[in-house]
Phi, psi and omega in degrees: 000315172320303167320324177285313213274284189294340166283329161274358130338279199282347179264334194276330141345294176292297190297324198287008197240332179216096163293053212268155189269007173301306183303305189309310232269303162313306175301329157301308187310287191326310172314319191268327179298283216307339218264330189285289179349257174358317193069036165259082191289344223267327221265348187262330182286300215281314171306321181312311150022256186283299224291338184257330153308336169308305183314287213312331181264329167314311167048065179231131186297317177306325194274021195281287188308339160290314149354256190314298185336291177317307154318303197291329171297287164336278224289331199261337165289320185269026174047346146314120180245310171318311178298319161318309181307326184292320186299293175345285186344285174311325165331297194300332178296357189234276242258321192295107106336133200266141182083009158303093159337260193326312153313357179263303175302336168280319187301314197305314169305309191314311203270322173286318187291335187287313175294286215305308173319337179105346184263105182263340163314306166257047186257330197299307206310331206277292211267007172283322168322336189279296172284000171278277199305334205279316182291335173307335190301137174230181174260358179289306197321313175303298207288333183268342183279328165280282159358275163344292186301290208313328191288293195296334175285312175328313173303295174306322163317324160318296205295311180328332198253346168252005171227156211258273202284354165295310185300348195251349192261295165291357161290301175302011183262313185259013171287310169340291169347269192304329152331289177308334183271327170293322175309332211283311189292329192297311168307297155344288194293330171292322172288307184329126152246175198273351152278318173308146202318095181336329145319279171290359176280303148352263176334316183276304189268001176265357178252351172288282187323333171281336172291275190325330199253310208268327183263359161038066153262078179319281156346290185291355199274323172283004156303284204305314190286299154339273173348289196289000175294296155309337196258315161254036125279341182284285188307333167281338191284289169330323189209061189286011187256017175234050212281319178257027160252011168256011182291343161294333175263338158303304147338289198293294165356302188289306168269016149309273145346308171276342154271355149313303188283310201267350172261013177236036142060051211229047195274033180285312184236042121300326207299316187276011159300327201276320173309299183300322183299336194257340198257318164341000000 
């Protein structure tokens, strides 16, 4: 938390030097996630606040939704729940899609706030829905959907390296993101039991692995890689004839593993990841 406390320190910095509102509009936001974590709500209403009076003059549809999201984080910490519920709902009226990840994961909150309300009928109806979209996600589906995130980040990543007061308003945007998306996945994966489909289970830490590994979260990048590691030695132990339609989450594993090692400044025991990664 300390850390968070000082990178928002230093962007409250920057904007106070340019007010430009875009810098401002991030920087509230950043306030109000960190403030919702905490549970200091009076102090989290109030930046969501200026972030939606900001919006107003901005009139940019993304930052509604970051918005709104954020509302519903609020509304579900503050134990109003009916008002959360309403907010998903609307979410869900702009993003859903069929084969949405992301449509998944709001649904996935939508069916838990729905249990925490008492109505378990339809929290069940919510997560048999859930696992009906979940099992359409095949892996061809997965593999083009990282594939995707990996492109856009990349894209991002171009501009980051070629523009100055640009690099400081989207880094902090998708450091914002990406909080969000690990929590989401984390939640995602914390539901998973150990009955469940190896695939999917796969799938879900192999996109934990790839955020952690880009926000150079060690700790969590080695949690994951490990996990998933386990998970498919089980599953090949069990089913060795289905050894080589798994050589791809093997490969990512390995070199996973080797960016773990060369970012804890350790490349004695990367190489031999690296081997196994060339023997693949």
């Amino acid at each position: 938390m300390a850390n968070i406390e000082a990178d928002i320190r230093q962007l409250e910095s920057l904007s106070n030097k340019d007010k430009n509102l875009g810098d401002v509009f991030y920087l509230n936001y950043c306030q109000a996630f960190y403030n919702i974590q905490t549970h200091h709500l009076p102090e989290a209403l109030n930046y969501l606040q200026q972030a939606e009076s900001i919006n107003r003059q901005c009139q940019h549809s993304y930052f509604f939704l970051m918005i709104e999201y954020l509302y519903a984080c609020y509304y579900t910490e503050s134990k109003e729940y009916t008002k959360a519920l309403n907010i998903f709902d609307t979410i869900l009226s702009h993003t859903q899609t069929a084969g949405s990840y992301k449509s998944l994961l709001i649904l996935q909150e939508r069916a838990q706030l729905l249990a925490l309300m008492g109505k378990y009928e339809e929290a069940c109806q919510a997560y048999e829905s859930l696992n009906t979209l979940k099992d359409s996600l095949d892996a061809t589906n997965y593999i083009r959907q990282i594939n995707t995130l990996h492109a856009l980040y990349q894209i991002d990543k171009n501009e980051l390296d070629n523009l100055n007061r640009q690099k400081i308003i989207l880094y902090w945007s998708w450091l914002t993101i990406s909080c969000i998306v690990i929590k989401a996945l984390e939640e995602a994966y914390r539901m998973l039991t150990a009955k469940d489909h190896p695939v999917d289970r796969i799938s879900v830490l192999s996109q934990l692995i790839s955020v952690t590994k880009e926000k150079k979260d060690n700790q969590r990048l080695l949690k994951y890689i490990q996990e998933q590691e386990n998970i498919l030695y089980k599953h090949i132990a069990e089913n060795p004839f289905l050894k080589e339609e798994f050589t791809d989450a093997y490969l990512f594993n390995e070199l996973f593993y080797s960016y773990y090692y060369l970012n804890i400044n350790a490349p004695e025991q990367a190489y031999p990841h690296l081997i196994k990664f060339k023997e693949y």
